[in-house]
VEXKOL-583155 format. One record per residue (C-alpha): x, y, z; residue in three letters; residue number from 1. Coordinates in nm, 3 decimals, decimal comma, padded with zeros to 5 digits. Each point is the difference from the previous one (the first is absolute). Layout:
N
+---------+---------+---------+-----+-----+
:       X :       Y :       Z :   r :   k :
+---------+---------+---------+-----+-----+
:       X :       Y :       Z : ALA : NUM :
...
+---------+---------+---------+-----+-----+
This chain:
111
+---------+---------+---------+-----+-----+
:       X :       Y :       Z :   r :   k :
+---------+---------+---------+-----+-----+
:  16,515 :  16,945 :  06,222 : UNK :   1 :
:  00,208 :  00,348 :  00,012 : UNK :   2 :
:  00,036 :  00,142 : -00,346 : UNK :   3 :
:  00,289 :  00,232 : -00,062 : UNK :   4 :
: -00,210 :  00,258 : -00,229 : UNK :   5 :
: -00,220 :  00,150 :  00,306 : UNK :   6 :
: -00,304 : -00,330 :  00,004 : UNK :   7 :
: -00,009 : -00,308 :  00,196 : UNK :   8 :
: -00,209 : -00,275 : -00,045 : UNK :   9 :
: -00,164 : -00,288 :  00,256 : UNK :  10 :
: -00,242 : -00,275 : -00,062 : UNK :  11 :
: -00,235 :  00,046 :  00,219 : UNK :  12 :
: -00,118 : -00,385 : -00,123 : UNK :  13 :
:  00,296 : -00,116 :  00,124 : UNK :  14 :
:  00,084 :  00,198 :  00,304 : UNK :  15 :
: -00,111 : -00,040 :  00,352 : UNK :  16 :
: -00,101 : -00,352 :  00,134 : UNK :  17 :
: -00,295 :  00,014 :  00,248 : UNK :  18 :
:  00,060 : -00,087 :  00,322 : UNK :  19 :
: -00,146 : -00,322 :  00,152 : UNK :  20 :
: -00,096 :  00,264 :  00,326 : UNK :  21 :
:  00,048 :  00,414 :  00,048 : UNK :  22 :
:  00,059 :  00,232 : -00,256 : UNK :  23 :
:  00,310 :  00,079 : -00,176 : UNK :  24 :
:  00,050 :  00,321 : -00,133 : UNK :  25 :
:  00,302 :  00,077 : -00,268 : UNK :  26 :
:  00,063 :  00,379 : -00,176 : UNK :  27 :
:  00,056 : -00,058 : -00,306 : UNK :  28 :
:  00,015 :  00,380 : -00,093 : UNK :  29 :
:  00,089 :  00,322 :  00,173 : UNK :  30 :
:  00,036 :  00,301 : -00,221 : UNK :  31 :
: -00,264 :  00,232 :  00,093 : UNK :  32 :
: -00,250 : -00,265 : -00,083 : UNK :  33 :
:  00,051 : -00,292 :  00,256 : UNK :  34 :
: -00,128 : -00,354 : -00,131 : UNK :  35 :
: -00,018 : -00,282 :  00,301 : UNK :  36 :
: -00,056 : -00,322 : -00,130 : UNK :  37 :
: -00,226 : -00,197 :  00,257 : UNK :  38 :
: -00,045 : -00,377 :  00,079 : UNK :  39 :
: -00,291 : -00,121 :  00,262 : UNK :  40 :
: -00,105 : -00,308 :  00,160 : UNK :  41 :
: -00,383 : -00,063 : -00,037 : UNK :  42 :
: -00,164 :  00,172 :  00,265 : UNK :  43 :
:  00,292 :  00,269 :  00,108 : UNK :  44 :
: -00,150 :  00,350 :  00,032 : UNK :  45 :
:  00,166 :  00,394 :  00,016 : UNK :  46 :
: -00,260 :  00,165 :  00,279 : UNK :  47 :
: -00,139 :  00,316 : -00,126 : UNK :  48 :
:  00,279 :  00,261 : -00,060 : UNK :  49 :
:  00,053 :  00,288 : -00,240 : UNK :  50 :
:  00,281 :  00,167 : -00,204 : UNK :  51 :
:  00,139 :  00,339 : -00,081 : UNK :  52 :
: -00,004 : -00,079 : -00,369 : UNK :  53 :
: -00,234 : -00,149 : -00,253 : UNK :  54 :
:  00,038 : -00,348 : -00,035 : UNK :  55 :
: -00,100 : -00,224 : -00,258 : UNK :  56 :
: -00,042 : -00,396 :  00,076 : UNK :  57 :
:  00,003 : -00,266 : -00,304 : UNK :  58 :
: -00,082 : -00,302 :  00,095 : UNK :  59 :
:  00,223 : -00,302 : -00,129 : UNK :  60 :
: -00,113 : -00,307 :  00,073 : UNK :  61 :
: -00,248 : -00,131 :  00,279 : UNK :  62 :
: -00,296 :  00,243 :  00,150 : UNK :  63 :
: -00,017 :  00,210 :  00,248 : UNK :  64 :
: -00,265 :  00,169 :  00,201 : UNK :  65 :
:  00,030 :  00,332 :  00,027 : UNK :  66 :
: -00,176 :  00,256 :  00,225 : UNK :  67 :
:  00,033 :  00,397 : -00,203 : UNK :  68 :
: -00,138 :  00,314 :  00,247 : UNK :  69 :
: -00,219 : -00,292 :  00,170 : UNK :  70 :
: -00,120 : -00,145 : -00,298 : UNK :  71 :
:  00,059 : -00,370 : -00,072 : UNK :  72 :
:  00,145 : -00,044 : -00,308 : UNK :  73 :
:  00,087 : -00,346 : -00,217 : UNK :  74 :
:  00,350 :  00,007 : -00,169 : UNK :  75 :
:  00,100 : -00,334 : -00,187 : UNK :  76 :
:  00,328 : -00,060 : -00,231 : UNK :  77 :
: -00,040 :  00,293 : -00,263 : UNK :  78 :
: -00,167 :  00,278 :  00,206 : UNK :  79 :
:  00,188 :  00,342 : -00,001 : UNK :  80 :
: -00,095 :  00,251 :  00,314 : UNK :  81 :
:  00,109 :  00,387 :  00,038 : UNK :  82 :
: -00,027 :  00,158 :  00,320 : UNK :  83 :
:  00,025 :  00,379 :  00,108 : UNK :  84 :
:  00,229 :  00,069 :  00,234 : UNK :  85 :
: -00,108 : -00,030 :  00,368 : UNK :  86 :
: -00,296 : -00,249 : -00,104 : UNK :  87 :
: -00,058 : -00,250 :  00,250 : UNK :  88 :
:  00,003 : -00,365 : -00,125 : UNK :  89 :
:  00,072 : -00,378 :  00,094 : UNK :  90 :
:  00,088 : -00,313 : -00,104 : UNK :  91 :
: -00,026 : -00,395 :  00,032 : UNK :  92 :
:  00,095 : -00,249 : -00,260 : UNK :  93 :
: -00,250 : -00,276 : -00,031 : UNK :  94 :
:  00,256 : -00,254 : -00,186 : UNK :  95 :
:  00,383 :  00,029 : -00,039 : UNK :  96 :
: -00,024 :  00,345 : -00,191 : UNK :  97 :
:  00,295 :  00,204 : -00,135 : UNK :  98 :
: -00,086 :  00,427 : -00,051 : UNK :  99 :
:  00,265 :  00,245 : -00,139 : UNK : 100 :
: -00,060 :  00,356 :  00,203 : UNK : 101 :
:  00,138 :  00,326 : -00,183 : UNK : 102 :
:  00,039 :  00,331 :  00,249 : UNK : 103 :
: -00,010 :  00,307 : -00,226 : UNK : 104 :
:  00,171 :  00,272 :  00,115 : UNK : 105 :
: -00,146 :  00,316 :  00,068 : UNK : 106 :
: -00,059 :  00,247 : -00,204 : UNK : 107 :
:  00,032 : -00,246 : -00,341 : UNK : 108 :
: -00,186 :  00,060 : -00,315 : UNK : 109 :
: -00,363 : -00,091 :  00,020 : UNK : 110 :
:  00,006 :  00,021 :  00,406 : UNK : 111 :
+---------+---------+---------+-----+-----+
């Protein structure tokens, strides 16, 4: 939901069903910071890749396997992740898993 006083708001309990196979991908946010809600099927992966900006992944529901600068790292439901920019990193979703990834754009406060 769109507020008219500059906020929105979105369950992100209620948003997103995971697929029954692939990965769906939704932005749910694109105003400097870009939020992409994501669903997965158990056992769908991203091969290794990087970004321009830091990232941060929270974890929804599910678990995922992730792999950060070669290092194997466990992320169940709960687990928040922030990456530099240009770090290489992975992932596969062990169960159905939902993650919510936010881009922050370069140059913000803190980066």
């Amino acid at each position: 939901m769109t507020g008219t006083s500059g906020y929105s708001v979105l369950d992100l309990g209620a948003a997103e069903d995971i697929p029954a196979a692939g990965i769906h991908s939704r932005t749910v946010h694109s105003d400097g910071v870009k939020m992409v809600l994501f669903g997965f099927a158990a056992g769908e992966e991203l091969s290794e890749h990087t970004a321009s900006r830091a990232a941060i992944i929270h974890v929804l529901s599910g678990a995922f396997d992730l792999t950060l600068a070669g290092q194997p790292v466990d992320a169940p439901a709960g687990v928040v992740v922030h990456m530099a920019p240009g770090l290489p990193h992975a992932l596969r979703a062990r169960v159905p898993s939902r993650m919510l990834l936010t881009l922050i754009p370069e140059g913000a406060p803190g980066r």
